[in-house]
C-alpha positions in Angstrom: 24.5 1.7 -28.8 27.9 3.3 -29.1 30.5 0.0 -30.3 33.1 2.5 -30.7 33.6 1.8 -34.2 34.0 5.6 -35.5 37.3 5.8 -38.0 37.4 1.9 -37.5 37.4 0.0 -41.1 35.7 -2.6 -41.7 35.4 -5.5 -45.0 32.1 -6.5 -45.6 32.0 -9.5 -48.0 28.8 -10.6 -49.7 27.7 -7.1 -49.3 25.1 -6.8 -52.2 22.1 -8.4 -50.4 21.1 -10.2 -47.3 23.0 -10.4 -44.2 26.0 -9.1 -45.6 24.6 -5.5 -46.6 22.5 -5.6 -43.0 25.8 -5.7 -41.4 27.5 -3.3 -43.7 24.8 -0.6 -42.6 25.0 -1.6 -39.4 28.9 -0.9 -39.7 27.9 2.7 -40.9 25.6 3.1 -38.4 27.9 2.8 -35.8 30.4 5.1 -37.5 32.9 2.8 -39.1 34.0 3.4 -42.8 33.1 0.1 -44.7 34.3 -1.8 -48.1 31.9 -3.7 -49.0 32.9 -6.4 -51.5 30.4 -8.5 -54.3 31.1 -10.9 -56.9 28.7 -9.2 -58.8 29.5 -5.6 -59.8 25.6 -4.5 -60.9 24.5 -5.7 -57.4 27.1 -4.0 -55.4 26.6 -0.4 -56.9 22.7 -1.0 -56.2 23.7 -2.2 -52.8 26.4 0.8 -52.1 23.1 3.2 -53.3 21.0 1.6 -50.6 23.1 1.8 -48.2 24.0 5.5 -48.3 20.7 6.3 -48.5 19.3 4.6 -45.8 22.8 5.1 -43.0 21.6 7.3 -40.5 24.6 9.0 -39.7 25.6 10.6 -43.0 28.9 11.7 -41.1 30.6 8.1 -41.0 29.2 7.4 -43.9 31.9 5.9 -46.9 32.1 3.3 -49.3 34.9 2.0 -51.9 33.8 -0.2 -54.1 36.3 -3.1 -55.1 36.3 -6.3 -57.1 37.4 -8.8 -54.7 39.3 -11.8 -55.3 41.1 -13.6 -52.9 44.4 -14.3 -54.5 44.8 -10.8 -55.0 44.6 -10.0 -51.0 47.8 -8.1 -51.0 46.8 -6.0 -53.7 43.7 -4.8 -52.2 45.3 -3.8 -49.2 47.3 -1.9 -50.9 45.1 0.4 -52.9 43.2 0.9 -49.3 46.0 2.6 -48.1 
């Protein structure tokens, strides 16, 4: 199914297991580029790993890895650009 999400960006909280990193393949799947955020670092790398290796379209495939907190929204915004 083609969403039309190629050079779309997505954030993907709660990314290092469950639901979250499901959708964050998902994302990748369907071509979007995807942070993926984790309160735990360890997980998130392990997470970031899986999903690379298992996104089927290798093209669309990117990740930047981020420690997320809330009150510092601004700032993240910033180093995406």
């Amino acid at each position: 199914m083609d969403l039309k999400l190629q050079n779309k960006t997505a954030i993907v909280t709660g990314a290092s297991e469950g639901v979250g990193k499901v959708i964050a393949l998902s994302l990748a799947n369907e071509g979007c580029n995807v942070i993926i955020c984790s309160r735990d670092k360890t997980k998130l790398i392990k997470a970031t790993n899986e999903i690379k290796k298992n996104c089927k379209n290798k093209k669309y495939c990117s990740y930047k890895l981020h420690e997320l907190s809330i009150s510092k929204y601004h700032a993240m915004c910033n180093w995406y650009k």
